[in-house]
N, CA and C atoms as an extended XYZ file, in Angstrom:
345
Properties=species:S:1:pos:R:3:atomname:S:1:resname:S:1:resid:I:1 pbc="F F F"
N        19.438        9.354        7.476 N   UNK     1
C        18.425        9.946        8.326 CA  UNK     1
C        17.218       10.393        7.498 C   UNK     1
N        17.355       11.108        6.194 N   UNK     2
C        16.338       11.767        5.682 CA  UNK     2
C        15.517       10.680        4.713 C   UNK     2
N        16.530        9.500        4.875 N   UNK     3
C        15.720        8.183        4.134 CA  UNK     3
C        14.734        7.375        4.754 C   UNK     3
N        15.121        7.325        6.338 N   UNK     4
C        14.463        6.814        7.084 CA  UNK     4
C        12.594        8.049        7.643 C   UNK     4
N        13.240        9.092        7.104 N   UNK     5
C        12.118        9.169        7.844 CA  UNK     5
C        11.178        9.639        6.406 C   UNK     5
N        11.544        9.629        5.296 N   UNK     6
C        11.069        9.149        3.996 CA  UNK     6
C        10.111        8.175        4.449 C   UNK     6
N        10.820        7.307        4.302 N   UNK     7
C        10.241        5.599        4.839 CA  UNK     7
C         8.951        5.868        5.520 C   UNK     7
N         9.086        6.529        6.812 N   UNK     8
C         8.136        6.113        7.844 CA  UNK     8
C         7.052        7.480        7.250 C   UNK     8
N         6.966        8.417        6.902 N   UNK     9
C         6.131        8.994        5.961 CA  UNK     9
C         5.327        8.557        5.210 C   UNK     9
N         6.435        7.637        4.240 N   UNK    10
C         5.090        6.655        2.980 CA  UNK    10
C         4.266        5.874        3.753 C   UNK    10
N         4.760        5.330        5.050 N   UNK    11
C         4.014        4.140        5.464 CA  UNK    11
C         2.969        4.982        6.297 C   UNK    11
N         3.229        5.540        7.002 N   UNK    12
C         2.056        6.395        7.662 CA  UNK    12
C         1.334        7.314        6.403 C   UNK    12
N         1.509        7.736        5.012 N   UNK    13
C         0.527        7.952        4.215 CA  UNK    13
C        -0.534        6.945        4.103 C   UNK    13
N         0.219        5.783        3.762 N   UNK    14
C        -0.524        4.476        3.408 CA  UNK    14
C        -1.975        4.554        4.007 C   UNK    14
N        -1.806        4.265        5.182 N   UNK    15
C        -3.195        4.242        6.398 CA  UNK    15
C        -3.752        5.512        6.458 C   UNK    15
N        -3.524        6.453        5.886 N   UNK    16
C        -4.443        7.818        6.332 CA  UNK    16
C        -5.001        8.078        5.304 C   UNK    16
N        -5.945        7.248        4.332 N   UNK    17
C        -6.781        7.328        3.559 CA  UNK    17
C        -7.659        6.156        2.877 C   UNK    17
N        -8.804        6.350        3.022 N   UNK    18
C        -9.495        4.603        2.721 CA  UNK    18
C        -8.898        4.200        1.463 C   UNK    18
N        -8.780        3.207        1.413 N   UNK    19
C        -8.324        2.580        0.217 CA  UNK    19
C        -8.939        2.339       -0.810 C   UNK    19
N        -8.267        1.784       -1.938 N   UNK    20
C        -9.695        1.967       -3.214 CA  UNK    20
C       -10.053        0.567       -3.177 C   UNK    20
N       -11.617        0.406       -3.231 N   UNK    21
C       -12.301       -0.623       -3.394 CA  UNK    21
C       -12.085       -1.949       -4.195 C   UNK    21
N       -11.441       -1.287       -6.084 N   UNK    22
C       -11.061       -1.757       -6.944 CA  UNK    22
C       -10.032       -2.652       -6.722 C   UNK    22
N        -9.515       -2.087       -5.622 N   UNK    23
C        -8.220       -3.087       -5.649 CA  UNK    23
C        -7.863       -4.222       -4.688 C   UNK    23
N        -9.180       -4.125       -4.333 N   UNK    24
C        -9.261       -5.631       -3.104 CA  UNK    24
C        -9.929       -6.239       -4.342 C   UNK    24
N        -9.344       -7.688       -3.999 N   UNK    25
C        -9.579       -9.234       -4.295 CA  UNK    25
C       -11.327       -9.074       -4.383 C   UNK    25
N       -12.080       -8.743       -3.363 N   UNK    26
C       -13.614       -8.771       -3.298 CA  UNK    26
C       -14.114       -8.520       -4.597 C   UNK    26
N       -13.762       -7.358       -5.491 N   UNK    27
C       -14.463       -6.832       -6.586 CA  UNK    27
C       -13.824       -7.488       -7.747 C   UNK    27
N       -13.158       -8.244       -8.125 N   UNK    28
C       -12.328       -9.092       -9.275 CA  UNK    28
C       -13.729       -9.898       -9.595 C   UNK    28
N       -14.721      -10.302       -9.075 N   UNK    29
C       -15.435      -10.749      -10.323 CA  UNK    29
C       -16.911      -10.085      -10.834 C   UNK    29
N       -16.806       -8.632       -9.924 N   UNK    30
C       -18.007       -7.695      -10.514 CA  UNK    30
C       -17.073       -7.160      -11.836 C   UNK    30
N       -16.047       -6.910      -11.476 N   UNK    31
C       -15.340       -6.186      -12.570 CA  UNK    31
C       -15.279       -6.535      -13.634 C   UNK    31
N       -14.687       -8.801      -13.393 N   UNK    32
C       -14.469       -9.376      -14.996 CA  UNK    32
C       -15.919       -9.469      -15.674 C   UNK    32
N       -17.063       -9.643      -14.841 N   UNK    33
C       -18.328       -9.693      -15.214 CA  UNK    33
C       -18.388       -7.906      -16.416 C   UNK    33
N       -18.220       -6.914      -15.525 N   UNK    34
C       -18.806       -5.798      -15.881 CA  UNK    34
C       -17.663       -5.541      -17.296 C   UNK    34
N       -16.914       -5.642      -16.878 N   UNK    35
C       -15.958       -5.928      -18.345 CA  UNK    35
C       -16.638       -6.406      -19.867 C   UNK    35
N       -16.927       -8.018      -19.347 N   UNK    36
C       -17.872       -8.999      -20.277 CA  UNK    36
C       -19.157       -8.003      -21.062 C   UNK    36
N       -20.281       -7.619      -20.100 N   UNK    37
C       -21.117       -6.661      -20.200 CA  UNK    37
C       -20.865       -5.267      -21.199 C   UNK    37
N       -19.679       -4.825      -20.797 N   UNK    38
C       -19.477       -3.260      -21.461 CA  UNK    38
C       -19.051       -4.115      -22.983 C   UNK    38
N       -18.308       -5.275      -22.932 N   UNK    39
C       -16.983       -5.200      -24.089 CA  UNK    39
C       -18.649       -5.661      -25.317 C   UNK    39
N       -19.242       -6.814      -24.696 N   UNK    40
C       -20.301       -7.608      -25.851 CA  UNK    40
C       -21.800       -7.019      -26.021 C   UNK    40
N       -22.156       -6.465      -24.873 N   UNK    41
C       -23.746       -5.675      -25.441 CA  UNK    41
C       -23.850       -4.274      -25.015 C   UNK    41
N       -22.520       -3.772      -25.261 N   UNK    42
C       -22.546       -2.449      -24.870 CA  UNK    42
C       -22.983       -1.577      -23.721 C   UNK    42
N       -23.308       -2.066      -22.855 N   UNK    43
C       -23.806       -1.590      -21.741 CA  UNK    43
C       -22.846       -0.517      -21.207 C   UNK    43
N       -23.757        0.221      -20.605 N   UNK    44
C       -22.612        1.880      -19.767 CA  UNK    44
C       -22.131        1.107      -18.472 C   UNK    44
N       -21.575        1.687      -17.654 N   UNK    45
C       -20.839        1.304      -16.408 CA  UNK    45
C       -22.281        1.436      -15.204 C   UNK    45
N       -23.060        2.550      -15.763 N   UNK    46
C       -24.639        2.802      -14.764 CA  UNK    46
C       -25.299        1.047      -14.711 C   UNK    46
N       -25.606        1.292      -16.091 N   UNK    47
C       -26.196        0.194      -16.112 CA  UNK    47
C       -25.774       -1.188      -15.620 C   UNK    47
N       -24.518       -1.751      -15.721 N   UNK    48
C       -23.927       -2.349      -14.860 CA  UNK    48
C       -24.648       -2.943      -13.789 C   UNK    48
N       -24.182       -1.771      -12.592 N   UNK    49
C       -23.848       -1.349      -11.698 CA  UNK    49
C       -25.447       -1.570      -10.855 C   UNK    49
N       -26.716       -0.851      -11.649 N   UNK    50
C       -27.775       -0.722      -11.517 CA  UNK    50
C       -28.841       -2.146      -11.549 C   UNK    50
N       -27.971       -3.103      -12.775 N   UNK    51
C       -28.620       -4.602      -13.276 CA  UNK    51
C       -27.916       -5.577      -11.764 C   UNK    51
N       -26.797       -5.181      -11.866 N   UNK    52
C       -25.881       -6.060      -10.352 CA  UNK    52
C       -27.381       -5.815       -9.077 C   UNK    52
N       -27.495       -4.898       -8.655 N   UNK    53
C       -27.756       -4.545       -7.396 CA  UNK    53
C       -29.043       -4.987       -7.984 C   UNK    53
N       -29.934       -4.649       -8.401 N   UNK    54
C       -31.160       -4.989       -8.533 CA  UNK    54
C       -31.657       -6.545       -8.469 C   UNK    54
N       -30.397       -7.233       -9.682 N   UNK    55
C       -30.786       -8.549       -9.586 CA  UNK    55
C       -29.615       -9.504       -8.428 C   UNK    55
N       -29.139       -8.409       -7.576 N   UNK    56
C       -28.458       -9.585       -6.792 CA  UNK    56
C       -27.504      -10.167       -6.717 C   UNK    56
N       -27.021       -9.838       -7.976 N   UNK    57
C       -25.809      -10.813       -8.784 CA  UNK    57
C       -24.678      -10.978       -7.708 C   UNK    57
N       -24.184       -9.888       -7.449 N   UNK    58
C       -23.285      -10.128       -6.256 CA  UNK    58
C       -23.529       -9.102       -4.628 C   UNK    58
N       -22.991       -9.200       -3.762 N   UNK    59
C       -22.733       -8.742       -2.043 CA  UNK    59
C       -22.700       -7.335       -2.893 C   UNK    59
N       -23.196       -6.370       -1.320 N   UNK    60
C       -23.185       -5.139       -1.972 CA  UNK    60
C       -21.404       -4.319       -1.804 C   UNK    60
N       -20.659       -5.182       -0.825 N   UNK    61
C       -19.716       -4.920       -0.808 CA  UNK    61
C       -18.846       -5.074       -1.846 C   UNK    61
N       -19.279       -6.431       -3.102 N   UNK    62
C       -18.328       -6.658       -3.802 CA  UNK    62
C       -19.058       -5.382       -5.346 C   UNK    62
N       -20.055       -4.722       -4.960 N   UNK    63
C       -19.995       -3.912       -5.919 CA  UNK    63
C       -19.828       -2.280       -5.916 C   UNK    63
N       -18.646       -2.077       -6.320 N   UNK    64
C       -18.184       -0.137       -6.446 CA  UNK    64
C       -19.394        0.686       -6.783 C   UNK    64
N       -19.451        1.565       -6.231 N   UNK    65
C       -20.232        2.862       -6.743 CA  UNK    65
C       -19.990        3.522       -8.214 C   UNK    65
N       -20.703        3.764       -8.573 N   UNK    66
C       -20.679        4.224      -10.237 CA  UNK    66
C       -19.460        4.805      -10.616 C   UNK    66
N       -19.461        6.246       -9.171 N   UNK    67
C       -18.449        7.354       -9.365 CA  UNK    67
C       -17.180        6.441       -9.580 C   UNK    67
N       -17.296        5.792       -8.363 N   UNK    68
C       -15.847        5.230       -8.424 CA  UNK    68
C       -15.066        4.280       -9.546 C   UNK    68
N       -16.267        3.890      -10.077 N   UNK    69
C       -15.514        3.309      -11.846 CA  UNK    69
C       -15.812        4.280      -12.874 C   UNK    69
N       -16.074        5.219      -12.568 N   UNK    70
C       -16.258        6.401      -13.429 CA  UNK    70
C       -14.778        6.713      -13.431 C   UNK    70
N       -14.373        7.101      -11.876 N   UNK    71
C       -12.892        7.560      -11.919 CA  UNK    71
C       -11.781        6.847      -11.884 C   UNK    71
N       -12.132        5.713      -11.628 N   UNK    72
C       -11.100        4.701      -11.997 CA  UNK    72
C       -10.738        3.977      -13.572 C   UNK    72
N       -11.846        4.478      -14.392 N   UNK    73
C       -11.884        4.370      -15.519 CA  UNK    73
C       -10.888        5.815      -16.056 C   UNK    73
N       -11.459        6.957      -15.779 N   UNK    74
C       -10.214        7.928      -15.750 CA  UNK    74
C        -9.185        7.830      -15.512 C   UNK    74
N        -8.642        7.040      -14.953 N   UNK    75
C        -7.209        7.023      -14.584 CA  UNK    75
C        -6.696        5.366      -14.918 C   UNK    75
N        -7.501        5.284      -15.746 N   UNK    76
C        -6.732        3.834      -16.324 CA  UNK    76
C        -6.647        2.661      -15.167 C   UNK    76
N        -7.498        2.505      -14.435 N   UNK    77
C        -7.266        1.175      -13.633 CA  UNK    77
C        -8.198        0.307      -13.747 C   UNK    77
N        -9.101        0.435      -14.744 N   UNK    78
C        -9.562       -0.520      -15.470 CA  UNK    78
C        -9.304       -1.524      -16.827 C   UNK    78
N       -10.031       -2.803      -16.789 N   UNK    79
C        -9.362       -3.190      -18.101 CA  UNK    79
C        -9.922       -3.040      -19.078 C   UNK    79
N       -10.374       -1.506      -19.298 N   UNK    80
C       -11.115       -0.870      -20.207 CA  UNK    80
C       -10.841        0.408      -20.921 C   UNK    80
N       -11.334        0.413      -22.189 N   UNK    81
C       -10.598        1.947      -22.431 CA  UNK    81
C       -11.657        3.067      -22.682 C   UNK    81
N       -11.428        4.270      -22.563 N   UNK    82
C       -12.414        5.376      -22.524 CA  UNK    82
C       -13.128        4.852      -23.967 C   UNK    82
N       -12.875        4.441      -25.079 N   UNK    83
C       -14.067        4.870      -25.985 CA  UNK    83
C       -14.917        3.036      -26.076 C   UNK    83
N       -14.433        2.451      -25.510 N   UNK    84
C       -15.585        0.988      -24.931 CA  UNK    84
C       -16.572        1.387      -24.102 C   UNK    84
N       -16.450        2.066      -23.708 N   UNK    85
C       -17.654        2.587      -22.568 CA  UNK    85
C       -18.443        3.780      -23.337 C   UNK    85
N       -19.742        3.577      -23.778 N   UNK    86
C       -20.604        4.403      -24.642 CA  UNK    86
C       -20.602        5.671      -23.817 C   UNK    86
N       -21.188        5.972      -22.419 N   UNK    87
C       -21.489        7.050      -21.950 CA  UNK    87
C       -20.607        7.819      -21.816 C   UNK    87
N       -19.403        7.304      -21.613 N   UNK    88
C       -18.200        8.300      -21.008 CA  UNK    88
C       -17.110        9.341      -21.309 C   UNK    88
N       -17.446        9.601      -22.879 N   UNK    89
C       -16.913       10.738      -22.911 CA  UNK    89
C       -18.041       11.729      -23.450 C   UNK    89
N       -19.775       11.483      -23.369 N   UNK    90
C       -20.680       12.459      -23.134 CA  UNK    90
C       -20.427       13.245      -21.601 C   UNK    90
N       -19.730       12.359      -20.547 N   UNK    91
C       -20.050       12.756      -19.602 CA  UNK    91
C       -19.646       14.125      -18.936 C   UNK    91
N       -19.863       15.041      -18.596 N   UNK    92
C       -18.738       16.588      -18.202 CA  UNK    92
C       -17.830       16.042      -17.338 C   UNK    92
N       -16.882       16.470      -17.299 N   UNK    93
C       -15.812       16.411      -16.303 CA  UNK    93
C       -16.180       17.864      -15.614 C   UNK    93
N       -16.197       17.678      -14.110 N   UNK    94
C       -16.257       18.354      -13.089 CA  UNK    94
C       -15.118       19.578      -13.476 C   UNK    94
N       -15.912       20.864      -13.551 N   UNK    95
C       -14.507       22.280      -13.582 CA  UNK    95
C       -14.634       22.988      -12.192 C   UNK    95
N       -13.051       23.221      -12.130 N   UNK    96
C       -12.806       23.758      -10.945 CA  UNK    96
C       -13.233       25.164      -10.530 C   UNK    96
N       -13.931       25.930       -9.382 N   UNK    97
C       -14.314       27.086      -10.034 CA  UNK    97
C       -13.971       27.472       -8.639 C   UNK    97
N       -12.979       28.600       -9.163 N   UNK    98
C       -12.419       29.479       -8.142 CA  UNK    98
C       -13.180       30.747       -7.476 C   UNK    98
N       -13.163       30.795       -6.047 N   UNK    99
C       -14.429       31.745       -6.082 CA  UNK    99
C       -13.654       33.148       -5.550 C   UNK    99
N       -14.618       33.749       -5.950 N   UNK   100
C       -14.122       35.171       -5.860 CA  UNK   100
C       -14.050       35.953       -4.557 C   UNK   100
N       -13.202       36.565       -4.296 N   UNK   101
C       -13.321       36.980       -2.528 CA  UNK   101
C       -14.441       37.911       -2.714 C   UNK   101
N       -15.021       38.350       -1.684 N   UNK   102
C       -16.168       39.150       -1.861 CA  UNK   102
C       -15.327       40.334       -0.849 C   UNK   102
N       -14.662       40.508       -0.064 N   UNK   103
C       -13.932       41.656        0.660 CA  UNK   103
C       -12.789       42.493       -0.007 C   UNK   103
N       -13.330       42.921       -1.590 N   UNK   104
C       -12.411       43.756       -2.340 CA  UNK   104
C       -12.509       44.978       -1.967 C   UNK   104
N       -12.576       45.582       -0.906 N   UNK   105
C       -12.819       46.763       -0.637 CA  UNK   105
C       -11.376       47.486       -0.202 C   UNK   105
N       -11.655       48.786       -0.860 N   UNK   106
C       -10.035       49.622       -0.579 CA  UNK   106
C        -9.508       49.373       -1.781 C   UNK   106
N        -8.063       50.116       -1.438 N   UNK   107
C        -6.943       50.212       -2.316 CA  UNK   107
C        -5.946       49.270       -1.935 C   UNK   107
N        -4.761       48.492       -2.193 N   UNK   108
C        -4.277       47.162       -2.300 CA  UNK   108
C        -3.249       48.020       -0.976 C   UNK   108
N        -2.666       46.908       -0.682 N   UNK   109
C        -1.345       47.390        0.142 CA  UNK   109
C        -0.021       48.080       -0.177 C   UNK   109
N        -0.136       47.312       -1.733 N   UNK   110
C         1.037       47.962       -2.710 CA  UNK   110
C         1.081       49.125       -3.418 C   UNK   110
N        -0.101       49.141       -3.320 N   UNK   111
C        -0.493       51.012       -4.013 CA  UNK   111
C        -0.150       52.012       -2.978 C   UNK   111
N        -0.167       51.668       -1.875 N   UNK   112
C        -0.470       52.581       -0.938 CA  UNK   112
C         1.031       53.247       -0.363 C   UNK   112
N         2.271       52.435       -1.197 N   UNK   113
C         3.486       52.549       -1.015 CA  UNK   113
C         4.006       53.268       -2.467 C   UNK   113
N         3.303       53.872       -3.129 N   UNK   114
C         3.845       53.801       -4.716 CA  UNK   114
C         3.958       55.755       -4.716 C   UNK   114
N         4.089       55.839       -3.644 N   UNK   115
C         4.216       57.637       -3.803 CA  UNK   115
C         5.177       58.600       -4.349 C   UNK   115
């Protein structure tokens, strides 16, 4: 019972989030191209990305958004490694910033028991 509905969980995850671009068939030859590009004249992933669209090279569908080979380069699903790509470890990684409640007013609930 608790396998089956395992099952039908993963599969209903599946569909409840767009899928990544990278991994449709469409982008296999912006990629081996942009590959070629980064590995022999050094080019950043911007530039790429920026030379594609400008000159046409391919559909705008078959080419990813920067971010998204930014972060797919983060997580290894490229056939590239962080220090082939010139820009990318200048780049900041996004910090998480926890925000502060602004309704600190009073004494806690637990103090108020400490008599």
């Amino acid at each position: 019972m608790a396998k089956r509905g395992q099952k039908a969980y993963a599969e209903n995850r599946k569909s409840s989030r767009k899928p990544c671009k990278i991994d449709h068939d469409d982008c296999e030859l912006f990629i081996q191209w942009m590959v070629e590009r980064v590995r022999q004249e050094r080019w950043s992933l911007d530039a790429c990305v920026g030379y594609a669209r400008r000159n046409k090279l391919f559909t705008p569908e078959q080419i990813p958004c920067t971010k998204t080979l930014y972060n797919m380069l983060w997580a290894n699903k490229l056939p590239l490694s962080l220090f082939e790509v010139p820009q990318v470890l200048k780049h900041k990684r996004r910090r998480k910033w926890v925000r502060k409640n602004k309704r600190m007013k009073g004494r806690s609930i637990f103090d108020l028991f400490e008599i």
